[in-house]
N, C-alpha and C positions, 0 to 999 in steps of 0.2 A: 590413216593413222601412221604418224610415224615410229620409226624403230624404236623399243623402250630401250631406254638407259639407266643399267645398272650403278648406285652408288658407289662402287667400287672400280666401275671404269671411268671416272669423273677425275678431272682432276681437282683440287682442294677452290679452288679459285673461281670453277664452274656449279659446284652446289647449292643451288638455290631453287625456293620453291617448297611442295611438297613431292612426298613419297608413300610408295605403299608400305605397308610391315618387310614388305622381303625384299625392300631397297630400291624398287623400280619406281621413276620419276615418274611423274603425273601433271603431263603438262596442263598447263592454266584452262586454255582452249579444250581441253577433253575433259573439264569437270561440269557434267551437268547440272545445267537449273532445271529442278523440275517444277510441276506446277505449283505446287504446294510452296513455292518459296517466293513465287513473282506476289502471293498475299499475304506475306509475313511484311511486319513494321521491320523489321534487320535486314530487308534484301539486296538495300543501297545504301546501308551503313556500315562507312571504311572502317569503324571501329568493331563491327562484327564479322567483318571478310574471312579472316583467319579460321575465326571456330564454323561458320558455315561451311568453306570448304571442306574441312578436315570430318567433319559430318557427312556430308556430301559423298568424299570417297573413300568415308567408312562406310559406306550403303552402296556403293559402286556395282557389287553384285549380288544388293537383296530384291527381292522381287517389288517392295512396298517399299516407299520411303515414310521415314517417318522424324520428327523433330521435338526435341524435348521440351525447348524452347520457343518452341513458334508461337507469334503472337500475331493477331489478324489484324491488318491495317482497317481504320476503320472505316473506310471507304469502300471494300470491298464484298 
């Protein structure tokens, strides 16, 4: 893992992405898929990328994941 970087050591031109609540970046690469999202209909839709992540590493440090949203592909 590389070093986090605080939103306040960033310069304005460099911000992009998400963040935690207390400002630390949350690179792309460190946000887990867990299983429960490879059988969701939204897992490879660019138009649901945003609110999945932001789900994602708003659970970063729960024990269970869970999704409000999640709808089961029906193939699975």
């Amino acid at each position: 893992m590389k070093k986090r970087r605080h939103i306040d050591e960033m310069k304005p031109g460099e911000i992009n992405g998400f963040f935690t609540d207390d400002g630390y970046e949350v690179p792309r690469e460190e946000i887990p898929l867990p299983p429960l999202c490879l059988t969701c209909i939204y897992c490879d839709d660019p138009n649901e990328e945003i609110e999945c992540n932001l789900n994602r590493i708003g659970q970063l440090q729960g024990e269970k994941f869970g999704c409000a949203v999640y709808r089961k592909l029906p193939s699975a």
